[in-house]
Each structure stands twice: as structure tokens, then as C-alpha cells.
C-alpha positions as CSV (number, residue, x, y, z in Angstrom):
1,X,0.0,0.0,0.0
2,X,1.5,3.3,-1.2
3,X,1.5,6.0,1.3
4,X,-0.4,8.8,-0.3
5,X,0.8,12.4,-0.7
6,X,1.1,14.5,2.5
7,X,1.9,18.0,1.0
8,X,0.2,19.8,-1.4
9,X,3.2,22.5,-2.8
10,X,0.3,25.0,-3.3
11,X,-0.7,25.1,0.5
12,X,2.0,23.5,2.5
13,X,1.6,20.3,4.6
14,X,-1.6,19.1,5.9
15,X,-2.7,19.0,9.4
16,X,-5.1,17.1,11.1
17,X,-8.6,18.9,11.2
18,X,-11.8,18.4,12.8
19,X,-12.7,15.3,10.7
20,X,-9.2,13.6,11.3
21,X,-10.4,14.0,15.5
22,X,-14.0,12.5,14.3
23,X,-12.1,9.8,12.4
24,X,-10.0,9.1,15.1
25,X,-12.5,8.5,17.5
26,X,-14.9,6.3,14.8
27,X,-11.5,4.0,14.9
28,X,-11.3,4.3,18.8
29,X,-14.5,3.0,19.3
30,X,-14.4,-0.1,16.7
31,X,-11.6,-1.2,18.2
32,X,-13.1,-0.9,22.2
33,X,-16.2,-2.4,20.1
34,X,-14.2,-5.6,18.5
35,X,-12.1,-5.9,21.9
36,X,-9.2,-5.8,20.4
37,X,-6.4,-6.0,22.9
38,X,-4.4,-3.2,22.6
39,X,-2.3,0.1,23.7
40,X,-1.9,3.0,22.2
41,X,1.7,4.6,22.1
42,X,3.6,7.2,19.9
43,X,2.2,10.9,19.5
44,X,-1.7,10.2,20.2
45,X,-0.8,8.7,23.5
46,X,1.6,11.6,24.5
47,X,-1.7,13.5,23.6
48,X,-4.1,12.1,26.4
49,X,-1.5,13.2,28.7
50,X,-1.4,16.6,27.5
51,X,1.4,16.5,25.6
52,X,0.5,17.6,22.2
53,X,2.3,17.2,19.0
54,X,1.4,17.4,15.6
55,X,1.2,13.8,14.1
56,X,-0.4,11.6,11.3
57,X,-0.6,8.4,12.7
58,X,-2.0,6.2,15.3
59,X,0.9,3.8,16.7
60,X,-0.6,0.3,18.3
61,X,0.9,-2.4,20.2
62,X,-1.7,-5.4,20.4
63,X,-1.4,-8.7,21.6
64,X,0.1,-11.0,19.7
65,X,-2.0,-13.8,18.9
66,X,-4.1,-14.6,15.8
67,X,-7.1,-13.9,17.6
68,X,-6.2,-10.4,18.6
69,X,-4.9,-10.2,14.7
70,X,-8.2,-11.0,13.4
71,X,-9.8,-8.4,16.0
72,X,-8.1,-5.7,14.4
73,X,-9.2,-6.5,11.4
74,X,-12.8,-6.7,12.3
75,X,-12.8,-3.4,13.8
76,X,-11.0,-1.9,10.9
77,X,-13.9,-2.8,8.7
78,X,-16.2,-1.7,10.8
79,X,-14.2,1.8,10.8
80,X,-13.5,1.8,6.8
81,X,-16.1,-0.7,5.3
82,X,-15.5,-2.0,2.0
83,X,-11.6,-1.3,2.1
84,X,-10.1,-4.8,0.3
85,X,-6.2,-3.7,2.1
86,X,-7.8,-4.8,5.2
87,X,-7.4,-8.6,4.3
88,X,-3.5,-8.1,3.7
89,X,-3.3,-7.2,7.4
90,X,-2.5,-11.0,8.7
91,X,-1.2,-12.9,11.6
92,X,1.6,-14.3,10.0
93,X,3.2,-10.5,9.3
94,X,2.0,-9.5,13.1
95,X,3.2,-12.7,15.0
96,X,6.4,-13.0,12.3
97,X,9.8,-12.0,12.2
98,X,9.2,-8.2,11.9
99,X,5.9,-8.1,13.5
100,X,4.7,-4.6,12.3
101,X,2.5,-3.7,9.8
102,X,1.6,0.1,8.3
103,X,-2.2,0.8,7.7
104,X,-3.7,3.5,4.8
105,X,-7.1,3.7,5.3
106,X,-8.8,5.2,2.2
107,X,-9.0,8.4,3.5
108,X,-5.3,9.5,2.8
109,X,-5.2,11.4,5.8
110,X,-4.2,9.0,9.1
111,X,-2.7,6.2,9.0
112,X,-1.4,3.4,11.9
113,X,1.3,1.4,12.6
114,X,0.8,-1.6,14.6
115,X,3.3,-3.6,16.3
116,X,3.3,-6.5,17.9
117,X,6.7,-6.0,19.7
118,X,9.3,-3.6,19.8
119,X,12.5,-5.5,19.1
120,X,13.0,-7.2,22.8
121,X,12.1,-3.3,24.0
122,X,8.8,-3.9,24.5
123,X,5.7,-6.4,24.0
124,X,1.5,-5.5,24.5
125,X,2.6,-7.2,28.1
126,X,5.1,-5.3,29.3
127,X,3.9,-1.9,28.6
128,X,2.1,-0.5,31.5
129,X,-0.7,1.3,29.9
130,X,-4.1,3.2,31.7
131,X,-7.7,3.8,30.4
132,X,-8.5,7.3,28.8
133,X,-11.6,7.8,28.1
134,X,-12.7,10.2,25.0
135,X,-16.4,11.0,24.3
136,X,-17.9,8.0,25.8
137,X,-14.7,5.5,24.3
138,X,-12.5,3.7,26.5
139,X,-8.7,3.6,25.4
140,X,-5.7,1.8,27.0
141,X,-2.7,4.6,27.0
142,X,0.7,4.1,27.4
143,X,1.3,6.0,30.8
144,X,4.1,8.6,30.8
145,X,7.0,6.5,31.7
146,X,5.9,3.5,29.8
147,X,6.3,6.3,26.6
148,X,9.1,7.6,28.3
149,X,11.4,4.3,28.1
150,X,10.1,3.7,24.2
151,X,11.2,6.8,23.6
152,X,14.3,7.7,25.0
153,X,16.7,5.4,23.2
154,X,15.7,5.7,20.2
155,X,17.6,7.1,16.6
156,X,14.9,9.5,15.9
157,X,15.1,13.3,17.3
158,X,11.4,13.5,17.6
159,X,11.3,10.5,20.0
160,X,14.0,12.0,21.8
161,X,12.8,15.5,22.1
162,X,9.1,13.2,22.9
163,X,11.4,11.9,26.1
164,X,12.7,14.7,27.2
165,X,9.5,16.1,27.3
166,X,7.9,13.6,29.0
167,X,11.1,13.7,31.6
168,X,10.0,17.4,32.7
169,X,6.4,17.1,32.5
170,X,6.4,14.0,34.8
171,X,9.4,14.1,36.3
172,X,10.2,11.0,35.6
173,X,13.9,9.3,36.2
174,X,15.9,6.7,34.7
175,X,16.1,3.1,36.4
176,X,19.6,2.5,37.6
């Protein structure tokens, strides 16, 4: 699945707007609907903590079994009906070797990344994660130092500005 094209010369980059939020929350709500097993990490997490940050995708780490898989791919439907990329989401790329998989929904503009694990870093398990709740949804979050350690070590500068700003915010400290 291509990714499609994020920036319009003309205009500049696109943001999220009011339908992204409502599209969002038709997602959150299939998935709390399908009972798929699942925390949400990355950007959107640092979000229901109050740490905002411009981003275009949802990052997921579910559990991984072939249950779970198919979940996600139940509530997908239900949140982008009709979409034929759904059925190239399967357990075998989830529970594989590289078990991460990159979602375009049809409307161009959001799109997630679910994992499975994060190298031996982390696993749906082993993140400590606490429900959110937005307009009536329930969501399991990734609490601050959960996205803390994710973040901290990572290659990217945006994950590491993410850590540094969860650091302050929370005050958190590194294990010794």
C-alpha cells in the first residue's frame, strides 16, 4: 500500500482537522467495540497526557495472537467498510519475524502502525498502559514513563525531544 501524498506544494503540509479528531474517535471506538487487545503509544498517547504534537498516525501495540490479529481486522472494517487492504493485514506479518505492519485507510489522511513487539524493547505485556476515556470510548494509553522508556533510546530526534519532554512534565527518572 502506497502512502499517499502528505503536502500539497500549493498550501503546504496538511494538518489534522476536525474530521481527522472525528475519524479518530470512529477508529477508537471499533476497536473498544471488537475488543481488540491493545495500547496506544507514539504521539496520540503523549496527547491524552497533554502532551501535544502534531502527528499523522495512530501507533498500536496489540497482543500477539491470531485472535487479537483478526480483531483488528474486524474493527477496521467496521471503521473503513468495504476497504479490500484490510485482508492483507494477517497474523503471520504481526506474530512473524518483523511483526509490524503500516495501515492507509482510504482516507489519505491518518494512518497506523501496529506492532506486535518492539525488538526485545517492548511487547502488548510489558507496557504499563491506563484507560483514557474520549467522548464515551474507553482507550488503553501508554502511561508517561511506559512512553518515556520507548522513547528515549531511540535514533529518531522527535522521539527523543518526545522523552525529554515527558522527563519534565512528569518528572520522571531513569532506572539504575
Amino acid at each position: 500500500m502506497a502512502a499517499p501524498d502528505r503536502c500539497d506544494t500549493r498550501r503546504g503540509p496538511r494538518y489534522p482537522s476536525r474530521v481527522d479528531r472525528d475519524e479518530i474517535i470512529r477508529v477508537l471506538r471499533a476497536f473498544e467495540a471488537s475488543g481488540l487487545e491493545y495500547v496506544l503509544i507514539g504521539a496520540a498517547a503523549m496527547g491524552f497526557h497533554g502532551l501535544v504534537r502534531a502527528t499523522e498516525d495512530l501507533d498500536l501495540l496489540i497482543r500477539a495472537t491470531p485472535e487479537n490479529v483478526e480483531r483488528l481486522r474486524v474493527a477496521l472494517r467496521e471503521a473503513y467498510a468495504g476497504d479490500p487492504h484490510i485482508d492483507e493485514i494477517s497474523a503471520e506479518d504481526l506474530l512473524g519475524e518483523y511483526p509490524a505492519i503500516r495501515y492507509y485507510p482510504p482516507t489519505g489522511d491518518l494512518y497506523f502502525d501496529v506492532f506486535t513487539r518492539l525488538g526485545d524493547a517492548a511487547r502488548f505485556e510489558s507496557v504499563e498502559a491506563e484507560i483514557k476515556e474520549i467522548e464515551g470510548t474507553r482507550v488503553p494509553v501508554a502511561v508517561p514513563a511506559a512512553l518515556y522508556r520507548l522513547k528515549r533510546d531511540t535514533v529518531r530526534a522527535v522521539d527523543r525531544q518526545d522523552a525529554a519532554a515527558l522527563r519534565e512534565r512528569f518528572n520522571l527518572k531513569d532506572e539504575v
